[in-house]
mmCIF file as Biopython writes it, N, C-alpha, C and O atoms, coordinates in Angstrom:
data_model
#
loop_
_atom_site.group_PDB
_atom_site.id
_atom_site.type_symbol
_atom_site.label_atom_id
_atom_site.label_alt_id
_atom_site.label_comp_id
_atom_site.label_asym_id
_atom_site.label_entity_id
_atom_site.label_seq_id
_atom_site.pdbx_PDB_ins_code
_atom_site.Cartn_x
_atom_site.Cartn_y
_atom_site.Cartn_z
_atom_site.occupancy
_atom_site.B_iso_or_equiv
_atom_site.auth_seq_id
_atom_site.auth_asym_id
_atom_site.pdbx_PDB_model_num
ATOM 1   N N  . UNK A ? 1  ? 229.417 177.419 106.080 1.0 0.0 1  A 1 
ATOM 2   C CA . UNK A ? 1  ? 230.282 177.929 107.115 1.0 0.0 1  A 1 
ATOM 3   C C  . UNK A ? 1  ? 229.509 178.800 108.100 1.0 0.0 1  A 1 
ATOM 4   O O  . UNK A ? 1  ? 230.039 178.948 109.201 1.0 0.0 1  A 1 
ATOM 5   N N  . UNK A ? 2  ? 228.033 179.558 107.819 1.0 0.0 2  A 1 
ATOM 6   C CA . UNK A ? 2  ? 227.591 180.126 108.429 1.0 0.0 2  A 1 
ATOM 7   C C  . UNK A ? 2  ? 226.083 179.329 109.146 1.0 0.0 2  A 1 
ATOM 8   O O  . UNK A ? 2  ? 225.016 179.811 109.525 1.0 0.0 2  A 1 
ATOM 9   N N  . UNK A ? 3  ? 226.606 177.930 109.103 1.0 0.0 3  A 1 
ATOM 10  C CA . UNK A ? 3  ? 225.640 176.769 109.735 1.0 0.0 3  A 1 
ATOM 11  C C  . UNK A ? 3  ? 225.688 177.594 111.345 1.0 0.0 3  A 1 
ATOM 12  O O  . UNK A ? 3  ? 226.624 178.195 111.873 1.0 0.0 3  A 1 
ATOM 13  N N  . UNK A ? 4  ? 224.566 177.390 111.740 1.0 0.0 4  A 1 
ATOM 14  C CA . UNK A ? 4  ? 224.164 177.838 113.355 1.0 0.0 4  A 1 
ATOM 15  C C  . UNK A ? 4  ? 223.161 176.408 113.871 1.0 0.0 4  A 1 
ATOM 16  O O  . UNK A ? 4  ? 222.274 176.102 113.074 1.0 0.0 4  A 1 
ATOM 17  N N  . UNK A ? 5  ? 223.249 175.792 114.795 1.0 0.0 5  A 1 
ATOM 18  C CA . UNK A ? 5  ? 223.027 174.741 115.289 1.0 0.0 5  A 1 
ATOM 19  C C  . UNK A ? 5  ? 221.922 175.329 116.574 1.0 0.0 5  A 1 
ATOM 20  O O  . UNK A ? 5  ? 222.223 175.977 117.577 1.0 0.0 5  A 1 
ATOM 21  N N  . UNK A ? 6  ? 220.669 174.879 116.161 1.0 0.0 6  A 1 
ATOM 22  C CA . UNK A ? 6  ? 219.408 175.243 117.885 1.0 0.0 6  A 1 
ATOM 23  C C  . UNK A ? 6  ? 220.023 174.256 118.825 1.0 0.0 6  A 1 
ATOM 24  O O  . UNK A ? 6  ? 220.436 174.680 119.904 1.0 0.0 6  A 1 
ATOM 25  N N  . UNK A ? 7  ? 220.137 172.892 118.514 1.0 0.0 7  A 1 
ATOM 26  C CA . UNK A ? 7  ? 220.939 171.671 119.719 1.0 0.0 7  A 1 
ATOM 27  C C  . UNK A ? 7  ? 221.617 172.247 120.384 1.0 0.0 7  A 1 
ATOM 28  O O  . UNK A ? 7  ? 221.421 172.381 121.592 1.0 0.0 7  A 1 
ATOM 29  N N  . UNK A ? 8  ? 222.546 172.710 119.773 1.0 0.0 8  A 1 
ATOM 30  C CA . UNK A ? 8  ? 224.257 173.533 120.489 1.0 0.0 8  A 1 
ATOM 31  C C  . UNK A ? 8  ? 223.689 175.030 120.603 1.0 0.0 8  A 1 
ATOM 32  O O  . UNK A ? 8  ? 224.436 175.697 119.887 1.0 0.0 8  A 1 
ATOM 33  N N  . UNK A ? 9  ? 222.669 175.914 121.198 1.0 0.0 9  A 1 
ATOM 34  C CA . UNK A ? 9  ? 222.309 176.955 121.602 1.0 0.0 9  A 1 
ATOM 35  C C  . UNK A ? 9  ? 222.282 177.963 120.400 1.0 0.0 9  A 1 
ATOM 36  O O  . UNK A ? 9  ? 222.309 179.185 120.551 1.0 0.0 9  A 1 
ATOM 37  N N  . UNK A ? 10 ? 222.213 177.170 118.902 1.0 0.0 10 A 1 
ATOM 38  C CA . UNK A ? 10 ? 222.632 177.841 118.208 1.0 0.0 10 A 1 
ATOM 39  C C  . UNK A ? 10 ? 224.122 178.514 118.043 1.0 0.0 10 A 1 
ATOM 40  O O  . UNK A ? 10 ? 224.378 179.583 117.489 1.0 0.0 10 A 1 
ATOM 41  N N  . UNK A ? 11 ? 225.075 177.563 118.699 1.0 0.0 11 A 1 
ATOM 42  C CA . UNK A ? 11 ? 226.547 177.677 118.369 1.0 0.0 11 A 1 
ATOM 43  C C  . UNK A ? 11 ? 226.804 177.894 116.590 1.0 0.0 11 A 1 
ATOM 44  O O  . UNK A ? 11 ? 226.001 177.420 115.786 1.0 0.0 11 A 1 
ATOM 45  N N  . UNK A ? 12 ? 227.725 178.478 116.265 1.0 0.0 12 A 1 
ATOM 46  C CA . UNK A ? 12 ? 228.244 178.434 114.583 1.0 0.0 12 A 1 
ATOM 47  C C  . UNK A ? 12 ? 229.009 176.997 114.458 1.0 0.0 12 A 1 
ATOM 48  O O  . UNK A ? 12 ? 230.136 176.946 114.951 1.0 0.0 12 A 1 
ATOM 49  N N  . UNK A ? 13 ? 228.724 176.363 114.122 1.0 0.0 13 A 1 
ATOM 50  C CA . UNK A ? 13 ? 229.178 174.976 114.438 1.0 0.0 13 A 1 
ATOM 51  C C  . UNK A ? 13 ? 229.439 174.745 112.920 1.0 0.0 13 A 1 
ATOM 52  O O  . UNK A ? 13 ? 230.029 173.696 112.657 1.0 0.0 13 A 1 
ATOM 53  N N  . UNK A ? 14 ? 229.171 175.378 112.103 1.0 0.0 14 A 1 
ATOM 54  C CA . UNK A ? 14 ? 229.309 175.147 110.502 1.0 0.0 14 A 1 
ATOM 55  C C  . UNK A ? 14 ? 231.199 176.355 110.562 1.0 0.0 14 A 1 
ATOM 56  O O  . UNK A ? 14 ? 231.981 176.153 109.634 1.0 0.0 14 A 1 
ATOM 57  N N  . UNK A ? 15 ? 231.526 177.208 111.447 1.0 0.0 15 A 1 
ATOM 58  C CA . UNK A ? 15 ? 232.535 177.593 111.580 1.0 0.0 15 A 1 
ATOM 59  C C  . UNK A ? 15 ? 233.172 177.065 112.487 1.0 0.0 15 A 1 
ATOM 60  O O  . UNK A ? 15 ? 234.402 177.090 112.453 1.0 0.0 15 A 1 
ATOM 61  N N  . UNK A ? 16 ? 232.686 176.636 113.219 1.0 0.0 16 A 1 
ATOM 62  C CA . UNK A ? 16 ? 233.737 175.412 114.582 1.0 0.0 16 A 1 
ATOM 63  C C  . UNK A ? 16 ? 234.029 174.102 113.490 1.0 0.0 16 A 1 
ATOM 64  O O  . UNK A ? 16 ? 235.185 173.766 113.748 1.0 0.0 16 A 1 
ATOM 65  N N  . UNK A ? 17 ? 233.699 173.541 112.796 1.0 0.0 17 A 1 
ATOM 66  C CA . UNK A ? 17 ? 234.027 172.533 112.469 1.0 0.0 17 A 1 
ATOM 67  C C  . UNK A ? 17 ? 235.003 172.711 110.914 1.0 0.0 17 A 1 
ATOM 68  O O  . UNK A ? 17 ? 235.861 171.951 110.464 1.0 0.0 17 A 1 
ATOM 69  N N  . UNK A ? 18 ? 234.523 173.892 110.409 1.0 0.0 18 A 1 
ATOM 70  C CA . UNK A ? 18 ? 235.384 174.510 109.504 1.0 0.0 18 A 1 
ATOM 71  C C  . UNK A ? 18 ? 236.622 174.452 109.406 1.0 0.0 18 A 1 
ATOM 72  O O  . UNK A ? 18 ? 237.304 174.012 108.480 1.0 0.0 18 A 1 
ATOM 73  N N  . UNK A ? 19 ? 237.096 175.160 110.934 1.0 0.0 19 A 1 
ATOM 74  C CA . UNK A ? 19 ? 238.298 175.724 111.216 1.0 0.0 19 A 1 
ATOM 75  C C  . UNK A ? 19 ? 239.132 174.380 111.939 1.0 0.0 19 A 1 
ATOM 76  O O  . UNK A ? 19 ? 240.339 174.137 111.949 1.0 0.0 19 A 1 
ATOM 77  N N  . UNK A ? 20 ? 238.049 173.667 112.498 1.0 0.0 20 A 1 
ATOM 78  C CA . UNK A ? 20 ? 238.953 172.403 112.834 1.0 0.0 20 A 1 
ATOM 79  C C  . UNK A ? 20 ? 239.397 171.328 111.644 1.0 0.0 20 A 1 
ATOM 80  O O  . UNK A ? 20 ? 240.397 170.611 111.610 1.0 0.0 20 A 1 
ATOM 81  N N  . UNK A ? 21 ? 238.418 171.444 110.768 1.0 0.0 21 A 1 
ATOM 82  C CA . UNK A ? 21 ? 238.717 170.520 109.757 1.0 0.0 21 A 1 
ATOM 83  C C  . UNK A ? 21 ? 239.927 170.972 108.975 1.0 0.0 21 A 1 
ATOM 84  O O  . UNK A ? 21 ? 240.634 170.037 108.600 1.0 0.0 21 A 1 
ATOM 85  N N  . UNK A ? 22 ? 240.310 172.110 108.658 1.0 0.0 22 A 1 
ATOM 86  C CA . UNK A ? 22 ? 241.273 172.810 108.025 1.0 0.0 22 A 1 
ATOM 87  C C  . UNK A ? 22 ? 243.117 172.340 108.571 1.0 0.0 22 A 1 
ATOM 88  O O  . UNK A ? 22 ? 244.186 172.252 107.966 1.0 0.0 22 A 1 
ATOM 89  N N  . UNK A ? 23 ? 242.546 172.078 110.433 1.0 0.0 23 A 1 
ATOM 90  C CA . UNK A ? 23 ? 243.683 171.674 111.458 1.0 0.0 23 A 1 
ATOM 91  C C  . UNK A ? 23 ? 244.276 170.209 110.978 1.0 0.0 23 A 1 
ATOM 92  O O  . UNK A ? 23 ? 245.441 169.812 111.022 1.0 0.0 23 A 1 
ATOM 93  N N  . UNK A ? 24 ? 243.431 169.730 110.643 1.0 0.0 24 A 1 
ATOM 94  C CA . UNK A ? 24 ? 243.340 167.853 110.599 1.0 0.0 24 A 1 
ATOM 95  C C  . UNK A ? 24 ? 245.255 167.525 109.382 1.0 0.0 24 A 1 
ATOM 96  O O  . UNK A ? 24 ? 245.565 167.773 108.216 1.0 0.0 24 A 1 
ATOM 97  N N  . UNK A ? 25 ? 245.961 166.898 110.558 1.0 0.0 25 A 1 
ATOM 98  C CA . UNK A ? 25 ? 246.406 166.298 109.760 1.0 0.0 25 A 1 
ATOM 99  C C  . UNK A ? 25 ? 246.403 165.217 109.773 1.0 0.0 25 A 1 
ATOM 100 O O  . UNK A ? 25 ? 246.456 164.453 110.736 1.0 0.0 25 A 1 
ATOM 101 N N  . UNK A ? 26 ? 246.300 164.878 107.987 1.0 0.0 26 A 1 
ATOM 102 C CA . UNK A ? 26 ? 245.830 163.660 107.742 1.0 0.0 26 A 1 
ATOM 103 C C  . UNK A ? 26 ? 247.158 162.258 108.023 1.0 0.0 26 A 1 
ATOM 104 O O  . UNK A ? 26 ? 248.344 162.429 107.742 1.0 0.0 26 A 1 
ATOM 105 N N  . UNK A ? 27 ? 246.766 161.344 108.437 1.0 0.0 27 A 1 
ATOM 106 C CA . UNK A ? 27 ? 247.610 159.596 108.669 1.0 0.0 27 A 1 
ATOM 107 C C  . UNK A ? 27 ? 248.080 159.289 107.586 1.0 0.0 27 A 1 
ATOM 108 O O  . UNK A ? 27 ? 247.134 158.949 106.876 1.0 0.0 27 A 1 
ATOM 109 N N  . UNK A ? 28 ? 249.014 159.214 107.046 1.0 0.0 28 A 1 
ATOM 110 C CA . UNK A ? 28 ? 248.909 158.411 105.732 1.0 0.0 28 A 1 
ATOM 111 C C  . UNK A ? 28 ? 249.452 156.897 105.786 1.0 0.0 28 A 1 
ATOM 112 O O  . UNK A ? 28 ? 250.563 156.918 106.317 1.0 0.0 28 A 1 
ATOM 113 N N  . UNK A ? 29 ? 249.137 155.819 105.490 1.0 0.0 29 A 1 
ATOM 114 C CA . UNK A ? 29 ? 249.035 154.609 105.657 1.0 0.0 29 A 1 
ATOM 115 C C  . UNK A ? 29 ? 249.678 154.474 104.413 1.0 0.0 29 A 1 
ATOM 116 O O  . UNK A ? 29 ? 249.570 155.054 103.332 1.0 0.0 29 A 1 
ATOM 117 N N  . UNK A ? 30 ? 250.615 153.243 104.995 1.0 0.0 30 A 1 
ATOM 118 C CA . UNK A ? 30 ? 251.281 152.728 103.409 1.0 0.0 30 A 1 
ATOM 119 C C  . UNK A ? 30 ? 250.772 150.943 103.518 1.0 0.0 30 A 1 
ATOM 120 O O  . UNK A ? 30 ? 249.928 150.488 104.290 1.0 0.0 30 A 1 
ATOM 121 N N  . UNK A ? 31 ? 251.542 150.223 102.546 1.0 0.0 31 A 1 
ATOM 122 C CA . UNK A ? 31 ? 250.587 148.958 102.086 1.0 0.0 31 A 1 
ATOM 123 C C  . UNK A ? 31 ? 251.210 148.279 103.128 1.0 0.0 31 A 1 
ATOM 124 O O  . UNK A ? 31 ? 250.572 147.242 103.309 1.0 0.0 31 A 1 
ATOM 125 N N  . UNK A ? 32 ? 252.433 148.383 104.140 1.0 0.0 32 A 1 
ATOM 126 C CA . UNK A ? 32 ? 252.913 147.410 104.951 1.0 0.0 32 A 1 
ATOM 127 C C  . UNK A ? 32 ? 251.883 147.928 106.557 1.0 0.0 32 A 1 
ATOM 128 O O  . UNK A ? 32 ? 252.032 147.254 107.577 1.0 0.0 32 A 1 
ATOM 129 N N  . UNK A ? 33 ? 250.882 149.180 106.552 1.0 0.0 33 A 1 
ATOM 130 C CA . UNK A ? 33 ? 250.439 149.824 108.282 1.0 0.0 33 A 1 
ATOM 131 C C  . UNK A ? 33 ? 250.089 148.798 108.897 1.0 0.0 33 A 1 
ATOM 132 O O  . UNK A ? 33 ? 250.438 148.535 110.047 1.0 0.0 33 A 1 
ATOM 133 N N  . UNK A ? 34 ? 249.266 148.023 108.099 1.0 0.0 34 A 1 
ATOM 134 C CA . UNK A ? 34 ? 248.042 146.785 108.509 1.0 0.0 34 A 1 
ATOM 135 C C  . UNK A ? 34 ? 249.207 145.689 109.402 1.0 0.0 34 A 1 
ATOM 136 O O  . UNK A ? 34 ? 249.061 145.358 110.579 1.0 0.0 34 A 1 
ATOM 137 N N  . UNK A ? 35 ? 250.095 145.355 108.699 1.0 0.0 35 A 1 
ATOM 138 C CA . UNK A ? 35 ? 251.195 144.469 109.243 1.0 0.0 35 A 1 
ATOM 139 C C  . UNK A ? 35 ? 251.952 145.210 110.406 1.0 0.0 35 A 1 
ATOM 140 O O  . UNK A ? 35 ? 252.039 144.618 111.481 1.0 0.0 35 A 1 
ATOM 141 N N  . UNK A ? 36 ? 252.307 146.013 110.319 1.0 0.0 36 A 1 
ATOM 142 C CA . UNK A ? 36 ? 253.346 147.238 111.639 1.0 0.0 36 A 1 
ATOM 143 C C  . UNK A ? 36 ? 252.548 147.286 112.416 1.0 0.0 36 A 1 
ATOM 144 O O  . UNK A ? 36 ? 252.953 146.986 113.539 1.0 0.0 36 A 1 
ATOM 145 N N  . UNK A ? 37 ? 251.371 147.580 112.331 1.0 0.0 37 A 1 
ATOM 146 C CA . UNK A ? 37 ? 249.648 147.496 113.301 1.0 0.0 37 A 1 
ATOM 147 C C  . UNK A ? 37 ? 249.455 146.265 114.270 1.0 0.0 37 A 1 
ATOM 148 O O  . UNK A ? 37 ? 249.287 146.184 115.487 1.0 0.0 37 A 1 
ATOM 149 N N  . UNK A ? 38 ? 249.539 145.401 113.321 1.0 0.0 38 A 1 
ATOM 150 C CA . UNK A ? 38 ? 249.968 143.287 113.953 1.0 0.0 38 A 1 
ATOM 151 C C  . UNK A ? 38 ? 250.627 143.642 114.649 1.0 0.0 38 A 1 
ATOM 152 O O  . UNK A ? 38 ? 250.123 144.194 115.627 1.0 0.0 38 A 1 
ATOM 153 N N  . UNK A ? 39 ? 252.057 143.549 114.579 1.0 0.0 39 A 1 
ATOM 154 C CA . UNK A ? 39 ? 253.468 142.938 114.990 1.0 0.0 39 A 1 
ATOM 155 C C  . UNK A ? 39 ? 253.603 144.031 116.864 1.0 0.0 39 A 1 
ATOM 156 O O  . UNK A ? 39 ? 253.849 143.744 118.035 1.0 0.0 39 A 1 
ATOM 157 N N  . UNK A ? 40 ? 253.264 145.267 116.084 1.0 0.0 40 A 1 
ATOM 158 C CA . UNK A ? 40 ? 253.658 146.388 117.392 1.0 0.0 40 A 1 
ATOM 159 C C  . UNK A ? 40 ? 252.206 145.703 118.181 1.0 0.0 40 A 1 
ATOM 160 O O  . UNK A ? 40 ? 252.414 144.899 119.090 1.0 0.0 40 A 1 
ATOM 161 N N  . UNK A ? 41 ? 250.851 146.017 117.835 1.0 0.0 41 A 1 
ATOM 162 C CA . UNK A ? 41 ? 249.890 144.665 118.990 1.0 0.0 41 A 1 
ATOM 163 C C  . UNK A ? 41 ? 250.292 143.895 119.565 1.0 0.0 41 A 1 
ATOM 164 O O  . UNK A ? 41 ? 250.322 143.783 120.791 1.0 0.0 41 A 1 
ATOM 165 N N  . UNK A ? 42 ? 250.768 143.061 118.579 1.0 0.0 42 A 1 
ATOM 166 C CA . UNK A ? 42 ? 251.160 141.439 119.528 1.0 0.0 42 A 1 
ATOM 167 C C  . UNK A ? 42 ? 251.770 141.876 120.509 1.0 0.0 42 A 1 
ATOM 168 O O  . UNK A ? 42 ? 251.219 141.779 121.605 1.0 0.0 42 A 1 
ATOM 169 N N  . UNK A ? 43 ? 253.350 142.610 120.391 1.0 0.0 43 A 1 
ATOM 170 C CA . UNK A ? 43 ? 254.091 142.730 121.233 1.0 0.0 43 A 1 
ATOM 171 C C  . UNK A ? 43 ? 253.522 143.110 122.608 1.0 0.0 43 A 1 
ATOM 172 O O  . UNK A ? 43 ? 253.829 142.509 123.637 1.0 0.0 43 A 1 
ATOM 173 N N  . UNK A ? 44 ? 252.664 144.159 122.557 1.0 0.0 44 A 1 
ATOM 174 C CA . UNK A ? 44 ? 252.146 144.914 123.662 1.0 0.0 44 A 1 
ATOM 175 C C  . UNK A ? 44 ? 250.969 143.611 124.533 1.0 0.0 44 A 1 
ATOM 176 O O  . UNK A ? 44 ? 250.664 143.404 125.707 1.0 0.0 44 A 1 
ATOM 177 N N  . UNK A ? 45 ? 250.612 143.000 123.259 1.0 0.0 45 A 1 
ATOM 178 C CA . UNK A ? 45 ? 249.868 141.623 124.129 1.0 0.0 45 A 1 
ATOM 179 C C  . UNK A ? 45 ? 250.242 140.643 124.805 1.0 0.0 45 A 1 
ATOM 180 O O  . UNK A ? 45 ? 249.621 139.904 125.569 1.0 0.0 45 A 1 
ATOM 181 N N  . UNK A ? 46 ? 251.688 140.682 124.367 1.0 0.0 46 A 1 
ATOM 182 C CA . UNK A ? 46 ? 252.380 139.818 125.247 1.0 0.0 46 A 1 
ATOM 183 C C  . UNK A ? 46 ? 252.909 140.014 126.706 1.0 0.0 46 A 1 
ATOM 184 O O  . UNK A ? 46 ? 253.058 139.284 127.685 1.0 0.0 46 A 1 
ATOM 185 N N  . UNK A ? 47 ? 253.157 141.529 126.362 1.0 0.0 47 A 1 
ATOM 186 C CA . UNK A ? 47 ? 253.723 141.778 127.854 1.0 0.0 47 A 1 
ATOM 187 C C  . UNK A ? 47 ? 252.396 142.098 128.753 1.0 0.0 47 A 1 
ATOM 188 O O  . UNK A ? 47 ? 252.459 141.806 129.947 1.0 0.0 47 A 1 
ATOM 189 N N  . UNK A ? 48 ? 251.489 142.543 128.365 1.0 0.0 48 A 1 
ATOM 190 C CA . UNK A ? 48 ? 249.883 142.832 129.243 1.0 0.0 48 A 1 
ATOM 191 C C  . UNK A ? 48 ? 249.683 141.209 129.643 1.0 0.0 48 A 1 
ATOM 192 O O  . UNK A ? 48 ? 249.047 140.863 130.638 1.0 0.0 48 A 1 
ATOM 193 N N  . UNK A ? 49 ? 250.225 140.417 128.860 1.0 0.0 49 A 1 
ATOM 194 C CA . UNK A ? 49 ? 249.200 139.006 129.499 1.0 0.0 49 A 1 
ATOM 195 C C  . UNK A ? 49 ? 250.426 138.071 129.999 1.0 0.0 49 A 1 
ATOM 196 O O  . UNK A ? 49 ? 250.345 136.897 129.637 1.0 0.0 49 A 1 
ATOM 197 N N  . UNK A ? 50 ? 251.592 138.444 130.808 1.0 0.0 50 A 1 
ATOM 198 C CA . UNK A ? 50 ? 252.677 138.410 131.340 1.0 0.0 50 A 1 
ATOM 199 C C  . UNK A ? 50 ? 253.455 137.374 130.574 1.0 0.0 50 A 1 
ATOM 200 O O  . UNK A ? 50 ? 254.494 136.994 131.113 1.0 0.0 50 A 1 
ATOM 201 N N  . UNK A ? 51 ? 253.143 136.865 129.442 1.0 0.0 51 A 1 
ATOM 202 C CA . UNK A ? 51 ? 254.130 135.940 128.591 1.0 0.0 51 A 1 
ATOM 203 C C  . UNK A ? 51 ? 255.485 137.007 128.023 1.0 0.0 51 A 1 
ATOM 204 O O  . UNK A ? 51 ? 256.188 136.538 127.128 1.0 0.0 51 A 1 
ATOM 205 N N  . UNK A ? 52 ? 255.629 137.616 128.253 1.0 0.0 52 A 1 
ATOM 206 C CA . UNK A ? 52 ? 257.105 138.159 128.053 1.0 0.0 52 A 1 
ATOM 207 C C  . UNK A ? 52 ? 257.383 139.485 128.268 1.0 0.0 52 A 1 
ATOM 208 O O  . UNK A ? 52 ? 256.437 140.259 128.123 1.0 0.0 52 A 1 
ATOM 209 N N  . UNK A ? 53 ? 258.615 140.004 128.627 1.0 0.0 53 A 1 
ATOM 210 C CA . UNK A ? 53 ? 258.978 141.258 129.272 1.0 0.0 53 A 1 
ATOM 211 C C  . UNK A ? 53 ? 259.092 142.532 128.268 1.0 0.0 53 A 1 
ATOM 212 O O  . UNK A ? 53 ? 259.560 142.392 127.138 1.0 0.0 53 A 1 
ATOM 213 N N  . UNK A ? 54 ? 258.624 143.810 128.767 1.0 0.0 54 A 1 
ATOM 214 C CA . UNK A ? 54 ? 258.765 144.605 127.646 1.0 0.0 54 A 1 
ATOM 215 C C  . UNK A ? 54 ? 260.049 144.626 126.819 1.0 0.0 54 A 1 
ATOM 216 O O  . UNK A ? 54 ? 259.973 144.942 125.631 1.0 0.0 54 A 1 
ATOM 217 N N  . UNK A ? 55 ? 261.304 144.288 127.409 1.0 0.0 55 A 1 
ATOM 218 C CA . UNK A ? 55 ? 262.093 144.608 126.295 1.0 0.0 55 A 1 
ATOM 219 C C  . UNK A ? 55 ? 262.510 143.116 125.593 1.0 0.0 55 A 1 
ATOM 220 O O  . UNK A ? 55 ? 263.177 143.046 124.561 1.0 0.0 55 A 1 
ATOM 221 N N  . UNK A ? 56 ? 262.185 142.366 126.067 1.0 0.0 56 A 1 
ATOM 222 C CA . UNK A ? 56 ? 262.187 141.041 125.351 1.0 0.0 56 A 1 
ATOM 223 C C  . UNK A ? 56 ? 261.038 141.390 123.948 1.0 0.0 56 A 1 
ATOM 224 O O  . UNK A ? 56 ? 261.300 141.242 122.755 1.0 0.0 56 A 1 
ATOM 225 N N  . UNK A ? 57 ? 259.685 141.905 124.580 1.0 0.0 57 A 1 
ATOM 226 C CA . UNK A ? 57 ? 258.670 141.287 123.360 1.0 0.0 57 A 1 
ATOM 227 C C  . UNK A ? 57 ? 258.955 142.872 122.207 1.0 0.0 57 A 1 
ATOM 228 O O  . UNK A ? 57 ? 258.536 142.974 121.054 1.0 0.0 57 A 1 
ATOM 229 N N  . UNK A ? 58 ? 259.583 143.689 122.803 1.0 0.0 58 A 1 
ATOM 230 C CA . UNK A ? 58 ? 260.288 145.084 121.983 1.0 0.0 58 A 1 
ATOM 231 C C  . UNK A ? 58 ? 261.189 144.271 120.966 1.0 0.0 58 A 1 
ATOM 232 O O  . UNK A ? 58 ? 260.876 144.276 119.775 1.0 0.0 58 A 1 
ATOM 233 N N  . UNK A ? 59 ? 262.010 143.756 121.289 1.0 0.0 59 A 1 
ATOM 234 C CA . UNK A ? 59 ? 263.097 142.979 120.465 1.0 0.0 59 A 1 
ATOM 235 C C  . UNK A ? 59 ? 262.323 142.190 119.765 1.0 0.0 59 A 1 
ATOM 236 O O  . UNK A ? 59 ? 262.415 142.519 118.583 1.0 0.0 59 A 1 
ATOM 237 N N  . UNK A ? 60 ? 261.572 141.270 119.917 1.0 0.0 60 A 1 
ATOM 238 C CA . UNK A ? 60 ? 260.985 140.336 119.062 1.0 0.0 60 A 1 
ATOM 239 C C  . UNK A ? 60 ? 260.583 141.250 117.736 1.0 0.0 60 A 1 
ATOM 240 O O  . UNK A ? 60 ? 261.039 141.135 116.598 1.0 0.0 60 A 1 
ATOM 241 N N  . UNK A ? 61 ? 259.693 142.098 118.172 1.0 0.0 61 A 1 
ATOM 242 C CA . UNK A ? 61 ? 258.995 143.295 117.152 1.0 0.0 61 A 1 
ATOM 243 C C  . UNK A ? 61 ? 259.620 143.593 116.587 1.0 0.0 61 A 1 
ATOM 244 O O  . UNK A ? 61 ? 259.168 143.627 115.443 1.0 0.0 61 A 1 
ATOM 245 N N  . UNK A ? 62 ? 260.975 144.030 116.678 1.0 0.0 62 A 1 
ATOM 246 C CA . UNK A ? 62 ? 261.506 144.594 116.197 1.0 0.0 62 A 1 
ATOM 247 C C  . UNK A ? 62 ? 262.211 143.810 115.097 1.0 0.0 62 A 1 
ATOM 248 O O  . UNK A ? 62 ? 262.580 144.374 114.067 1.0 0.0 62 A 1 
ATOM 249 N N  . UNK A ? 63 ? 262.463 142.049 115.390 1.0 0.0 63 A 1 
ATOM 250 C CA . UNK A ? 63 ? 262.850 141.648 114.732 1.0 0.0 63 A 1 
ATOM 251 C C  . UNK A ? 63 ? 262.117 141.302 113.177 1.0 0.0 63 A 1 
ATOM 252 O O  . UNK A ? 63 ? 262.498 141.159 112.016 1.0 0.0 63 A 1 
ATOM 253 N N  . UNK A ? 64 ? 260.888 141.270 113.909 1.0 0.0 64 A 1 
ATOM 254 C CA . UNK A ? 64 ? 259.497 140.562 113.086 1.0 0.0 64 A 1 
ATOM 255 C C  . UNK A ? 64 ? 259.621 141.320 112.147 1.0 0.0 64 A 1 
ATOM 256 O O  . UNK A ? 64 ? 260.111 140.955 111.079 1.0 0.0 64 A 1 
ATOM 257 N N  . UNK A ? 65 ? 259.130 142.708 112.414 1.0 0.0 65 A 1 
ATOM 258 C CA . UNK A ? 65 ? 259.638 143.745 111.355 1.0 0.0 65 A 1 
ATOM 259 C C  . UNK A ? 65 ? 261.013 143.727 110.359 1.0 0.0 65 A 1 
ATOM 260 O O  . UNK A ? 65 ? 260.964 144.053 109.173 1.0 0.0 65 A 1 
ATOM 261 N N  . UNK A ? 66 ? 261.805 143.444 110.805 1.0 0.0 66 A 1 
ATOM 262 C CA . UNK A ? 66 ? 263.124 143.765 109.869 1.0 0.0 66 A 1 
ATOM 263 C C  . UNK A ? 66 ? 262.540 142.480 108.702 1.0 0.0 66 A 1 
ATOM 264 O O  . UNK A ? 66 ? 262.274 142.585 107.504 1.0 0.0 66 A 1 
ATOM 265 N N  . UNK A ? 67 ? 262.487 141.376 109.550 1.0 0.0 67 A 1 
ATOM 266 C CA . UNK A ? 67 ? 262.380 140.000 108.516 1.0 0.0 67 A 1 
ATOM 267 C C  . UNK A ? 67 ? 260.457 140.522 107.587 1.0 0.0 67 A 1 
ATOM 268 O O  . UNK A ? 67 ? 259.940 140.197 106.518 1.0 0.0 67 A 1 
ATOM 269 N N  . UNK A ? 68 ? 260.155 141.139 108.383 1.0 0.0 68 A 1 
ATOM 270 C CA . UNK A ? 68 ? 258.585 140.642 107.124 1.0 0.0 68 A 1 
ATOM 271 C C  . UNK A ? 68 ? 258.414 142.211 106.443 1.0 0.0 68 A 1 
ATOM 272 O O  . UNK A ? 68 ? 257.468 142.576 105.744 1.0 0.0 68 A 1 
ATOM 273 N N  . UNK A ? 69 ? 259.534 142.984 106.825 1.0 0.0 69 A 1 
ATOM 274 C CA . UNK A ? 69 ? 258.950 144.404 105.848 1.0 0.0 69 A 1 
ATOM 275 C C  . UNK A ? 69 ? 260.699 145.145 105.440 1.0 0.0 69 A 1 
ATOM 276 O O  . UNK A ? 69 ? 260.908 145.931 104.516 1.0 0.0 69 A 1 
ATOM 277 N N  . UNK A ? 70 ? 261.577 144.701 106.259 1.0 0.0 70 A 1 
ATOM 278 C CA . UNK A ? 70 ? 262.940 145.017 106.101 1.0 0.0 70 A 1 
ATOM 279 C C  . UNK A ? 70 ? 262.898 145.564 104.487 1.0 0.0 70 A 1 
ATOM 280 O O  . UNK A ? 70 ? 262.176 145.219 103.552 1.0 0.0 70 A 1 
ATOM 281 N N  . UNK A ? 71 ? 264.044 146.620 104.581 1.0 0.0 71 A 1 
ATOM 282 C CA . UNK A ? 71 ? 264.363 146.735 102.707 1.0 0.0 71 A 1 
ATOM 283 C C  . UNK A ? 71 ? 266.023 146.484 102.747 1.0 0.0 71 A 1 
ATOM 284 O O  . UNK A ? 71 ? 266.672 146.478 101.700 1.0 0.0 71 A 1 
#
């Protein structure tokens, strides 16, 4: 914690990174993210590459989701 860095002017960088690491909250990913990750992509790829309108390819997503992760 009392790391001092010559690169960084000798900044405390062993306490700058300390205090930020302490900040970090962590993502937590469940076993369906990888798939919700897909489905919300596609959507956004569709409307960037003008094959369908945001709230058209919103709805699709939304459906995709209910049917491949729904409870």
């Amino acid at each position: 914690m009392n790391y001092t860095s010559e690169y960084f002017n000798d900044a405390p960088v062993g306490q700058i990174y300390s205090e930020a690491a302490e900040r970090v909250t962590p993502i937590l990913e469940g076993p369906e993210s990888i798939q919700i990750e897909k489905i919300l992509s596609d959507a956004i790829i569709r409307v960037q590459d003008g094959q369908d309108t945001p709230e058209s390819s919103w709805d699709a997503a939304m459906n995709s989701l209910e049917r491949e992760i729904g409870r």
